[in-house]
C-alpha positions in Angstrom: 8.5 -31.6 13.1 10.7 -34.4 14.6 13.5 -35.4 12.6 15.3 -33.0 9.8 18.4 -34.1 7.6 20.9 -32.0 5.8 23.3 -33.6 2.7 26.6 -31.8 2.5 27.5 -29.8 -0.3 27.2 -32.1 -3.0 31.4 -31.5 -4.2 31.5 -34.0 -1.0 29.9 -36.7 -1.8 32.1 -39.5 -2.2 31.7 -42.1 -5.1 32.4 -45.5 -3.9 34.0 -48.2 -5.6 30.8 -50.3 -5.9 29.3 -49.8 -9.0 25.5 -48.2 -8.9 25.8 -46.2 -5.6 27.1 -43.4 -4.1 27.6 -42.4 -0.5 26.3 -39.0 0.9 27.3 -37.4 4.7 24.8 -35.3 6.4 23.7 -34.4 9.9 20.3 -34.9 11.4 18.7 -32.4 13.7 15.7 -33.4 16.2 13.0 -31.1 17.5 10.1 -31.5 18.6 8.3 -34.9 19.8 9.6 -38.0 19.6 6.8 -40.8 18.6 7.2 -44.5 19.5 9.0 -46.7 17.0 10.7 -43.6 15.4 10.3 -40.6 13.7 10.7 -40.9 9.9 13.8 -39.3 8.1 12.4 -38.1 4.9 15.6 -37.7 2.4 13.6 -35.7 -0.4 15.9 -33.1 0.7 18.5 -30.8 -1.4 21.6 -32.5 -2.2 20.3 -36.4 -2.2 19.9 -37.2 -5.8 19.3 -40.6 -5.7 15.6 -41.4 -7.2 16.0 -44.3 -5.1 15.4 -45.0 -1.4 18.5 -45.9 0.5 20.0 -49.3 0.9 22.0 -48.6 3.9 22.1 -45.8 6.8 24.3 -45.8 9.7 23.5 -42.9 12.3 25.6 -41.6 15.3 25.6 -39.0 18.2 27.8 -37.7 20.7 25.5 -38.0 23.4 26.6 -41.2 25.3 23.0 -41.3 27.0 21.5 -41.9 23.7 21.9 -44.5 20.4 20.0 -44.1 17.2 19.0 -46.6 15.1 18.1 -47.0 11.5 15.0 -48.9 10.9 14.1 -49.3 7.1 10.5 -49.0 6.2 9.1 -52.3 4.7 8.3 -50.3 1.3 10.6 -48.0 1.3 10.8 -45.0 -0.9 13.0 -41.4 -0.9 10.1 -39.4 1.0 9.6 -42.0 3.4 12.7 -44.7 3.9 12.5 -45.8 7.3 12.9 -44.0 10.4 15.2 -43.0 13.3 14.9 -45.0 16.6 16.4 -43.6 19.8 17.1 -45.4 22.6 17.8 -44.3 26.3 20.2 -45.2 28.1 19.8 -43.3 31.2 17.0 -45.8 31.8 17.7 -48.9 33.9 17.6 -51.0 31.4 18.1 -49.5 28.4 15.0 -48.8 26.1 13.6 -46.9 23.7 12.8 -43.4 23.8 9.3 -42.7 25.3 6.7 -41.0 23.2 6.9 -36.8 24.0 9.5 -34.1 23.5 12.7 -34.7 22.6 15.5 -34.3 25.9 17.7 -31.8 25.9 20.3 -34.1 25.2 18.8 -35.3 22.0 18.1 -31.8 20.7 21.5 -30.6 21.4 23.1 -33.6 19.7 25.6 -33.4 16.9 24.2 -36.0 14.9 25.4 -37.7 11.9 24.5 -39.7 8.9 26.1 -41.6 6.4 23.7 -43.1 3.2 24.5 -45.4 0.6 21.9 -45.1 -2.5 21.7 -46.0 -5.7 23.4 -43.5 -8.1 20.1 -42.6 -10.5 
């Protein structure tokens, strides 16, 4: 296992005032390895009810070491949308994430995600 999301209850998702879509909150935990390029966030999960895969992600952590970044998948779909970048900062320069288990400081991250889907 590498990356795991939770939605929030679904009373909180928030409809937004674009027509078609609706935005859902959750949080992200890593465990496990980390593989280069990213590990994929799979949103076939309770709470997302979208049948469609997402058309934006935006993903933060506490952990000033470390950045995540979305990277859609070039067909996208809910079990398999894209996946979760990390890059390391503690490294001199900057880079991403090297391929074995997750730091400490990844692990122990709050992380959270905000997704805009399609509403169907």
């Amino acid at each position: 296992m590498a990356v795991t999301l939770t939605i929030s209850n679904a009373n909180e998702f928030n409809q937004t005032n674009q027509p078609g879509v609706i935005t859902y909150y959750g949080t992200v935990v890593a465990s496990g390895t980390y593989a280069a390029g990213g590990n994929t966030l799979a949103m076939n999960v309770a709470n997302f009810r979208s049948s469609k895969a997402p058309v934006w992600v935006n993903i933060t952590g506490k952990a000033a070491a470390y950045r995540y970044i979305w990277v859609p998948a070039t067909t996208p779909t809910v079990a398999s949308p894209g996946t979760i970048k990390v890059i390391d900062y503690t490294a001199a320069p900057a880079a991403e994430l090297a391929d074995g288990a997750y730091p400490a400081a990844v692990t122990d991250d709050v992380i959270t995600v905000q997704i805009i889907a399609p509403n169907r």
